[in-house]
N, C-alpha and C positions, 0 to 999 in steps of 0.2 A: 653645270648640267650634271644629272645623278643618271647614271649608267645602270642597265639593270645587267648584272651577271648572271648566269645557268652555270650550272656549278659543272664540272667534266661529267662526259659520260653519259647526259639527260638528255632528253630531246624536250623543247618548248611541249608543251600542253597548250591545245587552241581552248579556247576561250568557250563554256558552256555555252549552249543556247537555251534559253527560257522557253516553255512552253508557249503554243497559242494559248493565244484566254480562251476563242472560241472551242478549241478541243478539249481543253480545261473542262469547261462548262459543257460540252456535250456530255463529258466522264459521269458528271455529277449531278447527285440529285436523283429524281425519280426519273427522268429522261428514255434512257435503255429498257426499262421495266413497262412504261408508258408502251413504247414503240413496242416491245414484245406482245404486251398485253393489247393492243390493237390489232398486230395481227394474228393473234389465235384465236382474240373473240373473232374475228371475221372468217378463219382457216373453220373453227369450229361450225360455225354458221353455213357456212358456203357445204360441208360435209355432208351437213344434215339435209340437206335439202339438194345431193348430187343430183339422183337421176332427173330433177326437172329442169337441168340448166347443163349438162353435158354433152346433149346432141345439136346443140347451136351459140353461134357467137352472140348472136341478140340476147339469148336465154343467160347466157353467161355475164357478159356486161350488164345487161338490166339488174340481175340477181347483186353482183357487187359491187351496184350503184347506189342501189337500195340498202346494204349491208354496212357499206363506208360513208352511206350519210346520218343514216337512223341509228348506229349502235357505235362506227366509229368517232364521230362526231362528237355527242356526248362526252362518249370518254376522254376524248383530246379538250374538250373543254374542261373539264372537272380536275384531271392532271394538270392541266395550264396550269388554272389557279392554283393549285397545292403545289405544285412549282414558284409560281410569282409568290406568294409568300415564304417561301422560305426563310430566306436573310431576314426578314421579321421576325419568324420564329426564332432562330436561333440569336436572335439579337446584334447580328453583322452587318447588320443595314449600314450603318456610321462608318463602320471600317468601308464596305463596297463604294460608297459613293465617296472617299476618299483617294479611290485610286485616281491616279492621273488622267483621265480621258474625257472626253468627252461625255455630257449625259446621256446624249443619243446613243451613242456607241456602245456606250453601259448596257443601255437596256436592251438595246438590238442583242448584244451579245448572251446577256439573263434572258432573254426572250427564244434563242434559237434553239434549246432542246425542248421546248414547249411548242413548237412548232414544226420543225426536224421530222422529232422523232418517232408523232402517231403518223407523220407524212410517211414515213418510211417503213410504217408498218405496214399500211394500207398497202405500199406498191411490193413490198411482198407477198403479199395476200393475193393482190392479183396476179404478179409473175407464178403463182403457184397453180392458179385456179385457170390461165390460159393454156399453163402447160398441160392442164391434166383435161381438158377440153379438143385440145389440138389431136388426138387420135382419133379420135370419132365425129368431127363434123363434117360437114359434105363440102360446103362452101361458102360463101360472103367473107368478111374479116371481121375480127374484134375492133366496135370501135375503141381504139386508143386515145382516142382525142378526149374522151369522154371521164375513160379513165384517170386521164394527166388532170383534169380537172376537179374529179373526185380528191384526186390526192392535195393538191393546192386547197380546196377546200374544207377538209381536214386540219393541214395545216394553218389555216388561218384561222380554224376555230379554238384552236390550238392557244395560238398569238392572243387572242381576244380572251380568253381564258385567264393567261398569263397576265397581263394588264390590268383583270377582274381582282387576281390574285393580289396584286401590288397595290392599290387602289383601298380594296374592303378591308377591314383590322377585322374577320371575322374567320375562326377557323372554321364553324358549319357550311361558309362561302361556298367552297369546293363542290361539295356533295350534292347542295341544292342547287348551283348551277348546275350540275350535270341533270339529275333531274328534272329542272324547267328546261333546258337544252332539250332532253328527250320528244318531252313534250310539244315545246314547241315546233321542233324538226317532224313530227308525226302530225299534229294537226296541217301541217306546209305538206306535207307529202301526200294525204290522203284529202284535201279538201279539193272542190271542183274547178273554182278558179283559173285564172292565169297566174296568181302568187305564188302557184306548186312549185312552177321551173323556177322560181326563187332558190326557196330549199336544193341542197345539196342530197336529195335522197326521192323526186320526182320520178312518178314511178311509169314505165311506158308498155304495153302490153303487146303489141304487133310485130310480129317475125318477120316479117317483108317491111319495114321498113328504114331507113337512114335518117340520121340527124342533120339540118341543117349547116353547111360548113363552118360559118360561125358562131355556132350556138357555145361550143368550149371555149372558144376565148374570151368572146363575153362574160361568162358563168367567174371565169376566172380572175376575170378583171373584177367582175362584183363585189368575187369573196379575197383576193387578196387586198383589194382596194379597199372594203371595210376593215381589214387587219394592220391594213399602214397605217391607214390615219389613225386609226388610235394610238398605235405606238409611236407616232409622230407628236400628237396629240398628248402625249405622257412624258416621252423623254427629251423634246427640245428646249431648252432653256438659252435667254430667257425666254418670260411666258410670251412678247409678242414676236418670235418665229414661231409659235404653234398656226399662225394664220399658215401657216407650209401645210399644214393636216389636210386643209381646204381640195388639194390638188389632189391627192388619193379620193379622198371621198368627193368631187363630184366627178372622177371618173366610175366610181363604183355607181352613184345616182344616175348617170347616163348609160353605163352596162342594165342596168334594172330598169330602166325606162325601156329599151331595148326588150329587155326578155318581156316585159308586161305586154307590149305588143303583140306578142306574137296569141295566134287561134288558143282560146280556153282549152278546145278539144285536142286537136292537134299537137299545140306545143310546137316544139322544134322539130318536130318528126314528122317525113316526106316518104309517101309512096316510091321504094327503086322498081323498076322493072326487073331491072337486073336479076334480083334474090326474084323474083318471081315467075322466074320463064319457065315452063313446065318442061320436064324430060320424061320421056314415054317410053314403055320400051314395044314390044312388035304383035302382043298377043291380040285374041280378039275375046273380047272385048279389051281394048287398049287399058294399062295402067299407068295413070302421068300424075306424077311427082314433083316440085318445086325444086329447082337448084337445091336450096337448103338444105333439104332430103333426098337427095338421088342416091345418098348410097345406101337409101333401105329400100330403094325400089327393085331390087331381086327379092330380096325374101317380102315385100307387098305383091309382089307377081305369084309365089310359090303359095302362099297363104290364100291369094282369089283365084288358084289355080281350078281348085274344085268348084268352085262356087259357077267359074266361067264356062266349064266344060257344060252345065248344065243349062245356062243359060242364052249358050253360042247359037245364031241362029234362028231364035226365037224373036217373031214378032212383039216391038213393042220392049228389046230385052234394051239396055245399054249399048252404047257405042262406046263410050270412054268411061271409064274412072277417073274423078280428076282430082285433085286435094291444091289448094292454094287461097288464097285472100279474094280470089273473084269469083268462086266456085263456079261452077256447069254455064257455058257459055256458048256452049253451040245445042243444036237438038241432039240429044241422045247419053245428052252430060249428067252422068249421076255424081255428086260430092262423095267424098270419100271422108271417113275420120282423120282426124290427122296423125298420122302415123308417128311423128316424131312424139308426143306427147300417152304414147302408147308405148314407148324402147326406150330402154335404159341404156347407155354405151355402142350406140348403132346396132340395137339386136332389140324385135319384135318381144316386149316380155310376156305376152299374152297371146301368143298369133291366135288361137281360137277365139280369146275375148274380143280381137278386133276382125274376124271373120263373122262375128254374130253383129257384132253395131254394125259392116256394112252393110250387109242384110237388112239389117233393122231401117237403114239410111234409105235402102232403094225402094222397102216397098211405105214410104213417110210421105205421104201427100200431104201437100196445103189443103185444108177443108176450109170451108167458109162457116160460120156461123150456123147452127140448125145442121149442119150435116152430119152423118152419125146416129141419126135418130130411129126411130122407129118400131114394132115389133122384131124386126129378125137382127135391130141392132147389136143386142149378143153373141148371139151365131158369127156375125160378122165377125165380133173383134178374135172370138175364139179360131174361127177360120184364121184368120192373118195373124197367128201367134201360132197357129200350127204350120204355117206354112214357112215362119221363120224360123222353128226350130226342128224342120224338116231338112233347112238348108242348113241351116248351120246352128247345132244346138247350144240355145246357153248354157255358161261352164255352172256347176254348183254355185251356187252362192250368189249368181248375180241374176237381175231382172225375174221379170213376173214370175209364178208356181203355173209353170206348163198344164196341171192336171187337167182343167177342165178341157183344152185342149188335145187333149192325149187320144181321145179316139179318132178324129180328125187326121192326126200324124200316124195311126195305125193305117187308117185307110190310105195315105199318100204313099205309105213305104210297102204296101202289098201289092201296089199297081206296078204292071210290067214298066220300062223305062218307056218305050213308047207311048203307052196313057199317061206317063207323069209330064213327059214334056206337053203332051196336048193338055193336061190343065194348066200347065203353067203359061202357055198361049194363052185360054179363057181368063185365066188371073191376073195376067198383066194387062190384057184388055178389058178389064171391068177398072169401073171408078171406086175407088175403096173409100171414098166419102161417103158413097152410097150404100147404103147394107142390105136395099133388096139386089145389087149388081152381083156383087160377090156369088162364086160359083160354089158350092158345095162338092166338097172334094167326092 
């Protein structure tokens, strides 16, 4: 037996540890640069387009649903591949599939910063874009569910990218995936279809409402389950365990069967009541506001302040103000603009511009066909152009050239307050369909 001696005075030296492979291969490569560069195109994106997405969670998520499928996406493809070839290019392929492992294992391993690391760009992108949301909106929640699948879907475009990469002996591979990637991810987003909620980038417009409970996990299953079988599909050897690919992809085929189902129009998304209860505050005429927006319902009170003082009273004038997804549902419900889509950061950016559309909103009849006509049909519309920028002037720049109007709003504004409100009685009791009804001020 050979004894090993430590000479006086040493202490033993324990034994190095070898790095992981997988953190290896996260190190390297275009990986980190990938993930960087998916979240700034999306940081960048999300920027330019703050104030339509910072006064609600819907507005927020929908916006970096659509940002993480249509731009990140792409890129996570086009990286894959210029990833998956690498060891091609550099000519290492021989040496890499000489290490001792597994094939699958290999490629899992070459495959995880191609899939990693636009994942993890994406979900910084939205920890950014939650947090800088979260000061100003009123209430409902982000969905996250939604999110988590954005980002798995990413990644698994990723994966499939990477595969492409390993696969094609073509360096142009890269680039023009990503560009039919583009492509193809916008035609699936903007067609009418049921295929849209396919695409990871399905675009949904309604503020009141909620997705489906199961709709993320599906999505997710779809798109990871098309990402395993391929890299099942690539890296098990020999060739008959790739029938194992089978098992990913007909769970992805029954997630997609799944989402085909559901309403073309619809989609996964359901009316809440919830986001939609109006909160009101005490004035007369009431102004009621959606959960989503109650915190801009003081300065929407302060801004109809003048308009109601004018109108309080008056036969025929409004009962409520209302703003929500089922507008005026009682007698005396006038619709309101929607206020969130007017404020930047929970603040009115126009309160004149939207004191002149309410206006515009109250005296907006439904006419039927042929209404409107007649000899005094000018009078008419000039009458009801003076009469809205009596109440509340449009700012420079926007809507009709008041001029022909202007002697109309002379004579409104010389009448003592007492004649003004007695035409505004006559005004709201005529039919403004009709142009010989209309009173001349």
């Amino acid at each position: 037996m050979t004894a090993t001696l430590t000479p006086p005075g040493t202490e033993p030296t324990a034994p190095v540890r070898a790095p992981s492979p997988l953190l290896t291969e996260l190190r390297r490569g275009i990986g980190p640069w990938t993930g960087a560069a998916v979240a700034l195109t999306l940081l960048l994106t999300m920027y330019g387009k703050a104030p339509g997405w910072q006064a609600r969670w819907s507005d927020a998520t929908n916006m970096l649903h659509v940002a993480a499928g249509l731009l990140g996406g792409p890129l996570a493809l086009a990286a894959g591949c210029w990833q998956g070839g690498r060891d091609r290019r550099r000519r290492t392929l021989d040496l890499w599939e000489s290490v001792p492992r597994p094939p699958l294992r290999r490629v899992l391993v070459a495959a995880a910063p191609s899939a990693l690391w636009p994942a993890a760009g994406v979900l910084l992108a939205d920890a950014v874009c939650l947090l800088a949301t979260w000061p100003y909106v009123s209430g409902g929640r982000p969905f996250l569910e939604l999110l988590a699948a954005d980002v798995v879907a990413v990644g698994a475009l990723g994966a499939l990218g990477h595969v492409v990469g390993q696969v094609v002996r073509w360096r142009l591979t890269a680039p023009l995936l990503g560009i039919v990637g583009y492509v193809g991810l916008a035609l699936a987003t903007y067609t009418e279809g049921t295929a849209r909620w396919l695409g990871p980038a399905g675009e949904h417009q309604s503020f009141w409402d909620r997705p489906v409970w199961w709709f993320a996990p599906v999505s997710m299953a779809w798109t990871a389950g098309l990402a395993l079988a391929a890299l099942l599909a690539y890296g098990l050897r020999p060739a008959r365990l790739r029938t194992l690919a089978l098992v990913p992809l007909a769970v992805a085929v029954a997630a997609a069967g799944l989402i085909l189902r559901l309403p073309a129009d619809q989609g996964p998304w359901r009316p809440d009541p919830a986001l939609a209860r109006q909160v009101c505050d005490d004035g007369t005429p009431q102004v009621c506001l959606t959960v989503l927006d109650q915190n801009l319902l003081p300065e929407v009170s302060a801004v109809l302040a003048p308009l109601n003082a004018r109108l309080r009273g008056l036969p025929g004038a409004p009962v409520r103000w209302v703003a929500g997804p089922y507008g005026p549902t009682r007698p005396g419900d006038i619709e309101l603009p929607d206020a969130a889509q007017d404020a930047t950061r929970g603040r009115l950016t126009r309160p004149d511009l939207y004191l002149n559309s309410a206006v515009t909103w109250l005296f907006s009849d439904t006419c039927e066909p042929g209404d409107g006509t007649g000899p005094n049909a000018r009078r008419a519309s000039d009458i009801h152009l003076a009469v809205s920028e009596w109440l509340a002037p449009t700012p420079a720049g926007y809507g009709p050239d008041p001029t022909a109007a202007q002697p109309y709003i002379e004579r409104l504004r010389a009448r003592s307050p007492a004649e003004q409100r007695d035409y505004l009685t006559r005004y709201l009791a005529a039919n403004g369909c009709h142009p010989d009804e209309v009173p001349v001020p």
